[in-house]
C-alpha positions as MATLAB code, in Angstrom:
seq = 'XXXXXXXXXXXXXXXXXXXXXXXXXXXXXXXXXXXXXXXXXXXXXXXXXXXXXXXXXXXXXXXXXXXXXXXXXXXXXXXXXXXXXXXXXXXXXXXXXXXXX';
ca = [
     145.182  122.808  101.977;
     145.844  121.342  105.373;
     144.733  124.069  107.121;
     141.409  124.349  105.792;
     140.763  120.317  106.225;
     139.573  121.178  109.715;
     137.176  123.713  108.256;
     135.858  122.045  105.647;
     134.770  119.175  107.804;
     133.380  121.437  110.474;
     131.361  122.848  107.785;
     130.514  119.644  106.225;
     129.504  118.585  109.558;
     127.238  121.606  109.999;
     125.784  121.160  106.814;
     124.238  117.602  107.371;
     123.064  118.586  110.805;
     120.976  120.536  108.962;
     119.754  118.685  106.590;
     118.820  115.861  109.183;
     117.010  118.476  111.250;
     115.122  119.729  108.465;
     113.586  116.444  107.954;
     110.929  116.679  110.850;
     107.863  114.938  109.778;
     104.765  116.309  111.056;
     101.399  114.472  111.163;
      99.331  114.194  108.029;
      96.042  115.831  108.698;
      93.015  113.973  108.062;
      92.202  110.232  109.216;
      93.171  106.833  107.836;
      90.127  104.608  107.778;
      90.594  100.163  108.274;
      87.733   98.014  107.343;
      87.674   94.544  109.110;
      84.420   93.231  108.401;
      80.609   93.991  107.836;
      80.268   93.210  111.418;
      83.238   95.296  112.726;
      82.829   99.269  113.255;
      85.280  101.207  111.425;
      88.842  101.990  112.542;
      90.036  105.520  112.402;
      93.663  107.138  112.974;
      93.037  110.841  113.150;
      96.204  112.899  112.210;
      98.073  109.141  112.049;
     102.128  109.775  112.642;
     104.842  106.890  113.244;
     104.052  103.194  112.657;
     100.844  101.820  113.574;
      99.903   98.306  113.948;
      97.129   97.199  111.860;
      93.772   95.349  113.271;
      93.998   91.678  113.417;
      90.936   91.517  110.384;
      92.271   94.229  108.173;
      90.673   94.090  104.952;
      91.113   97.591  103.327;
      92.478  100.842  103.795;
      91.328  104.210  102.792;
      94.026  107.087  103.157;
      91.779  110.177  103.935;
      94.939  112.420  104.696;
      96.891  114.962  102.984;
     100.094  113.262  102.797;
     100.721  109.295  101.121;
     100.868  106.768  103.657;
     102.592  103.355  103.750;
     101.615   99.670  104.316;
     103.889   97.035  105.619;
     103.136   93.591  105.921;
     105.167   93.672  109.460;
     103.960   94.942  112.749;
     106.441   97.463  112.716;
     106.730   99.227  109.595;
     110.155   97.816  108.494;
     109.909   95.723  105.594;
     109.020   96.954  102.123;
     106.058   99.390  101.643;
     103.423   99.827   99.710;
     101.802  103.744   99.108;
      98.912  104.860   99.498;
      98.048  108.389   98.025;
      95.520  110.778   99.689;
      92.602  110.069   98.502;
      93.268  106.543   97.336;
      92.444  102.918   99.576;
      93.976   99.586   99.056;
      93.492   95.752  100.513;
      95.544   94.634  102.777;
      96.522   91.413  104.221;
      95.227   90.056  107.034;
      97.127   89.514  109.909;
     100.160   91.474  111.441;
     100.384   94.505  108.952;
     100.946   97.818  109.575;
     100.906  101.647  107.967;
     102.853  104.792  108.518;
     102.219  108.108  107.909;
];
């Protein structure tokens, strides 16, 4: 059995290199819309990938991607999320949120 430890943990090794590298995330296609106010334009994020900060006067976002999208109520998308399915919108907070896709 010794002689195989060194195999089996190359192999394990392999194995999750692998798996980590299969994990790419590519951009969601579409846009992600943020309404501020009725005096604000629209924000878009066309093809949105990574964390991005949210405008000062969020009010609500509309995911208009293919793929869910998160809110966090940090600048940089580390605290708990929220999801947003295509197709779907939700308020957010004002102030220093932010959304991944």
């Amino acid at each position: 059995m010794r002689k195989f430890r060194p195999v089996l943990v190359a192999a394990a090794t392999a194995l999750a290199a692998l798996a980590l590298g299969s994990g790419t995330a590519s951009a969601a296609t579409g846009d992600v819309t943020v309404f501020e106010t009725e005096f604000q334009p629209l924000t878009h994020y066309e093809n949105p990938e990574g964390c991005h900060k949210l405008p000062l006067g969020a009010h609500v976002l509309t995911n208009n991607t293919d793929a869910p999208v998160k809110i966090y109520s940090d600048p940089f998308c580390m605290t708990p999320s929220l999801t947003v399915e295509p197709g779907y919108g939700s308020h957010v907070a004002p102030g220093s949120g932010s959304f991944s896709a």
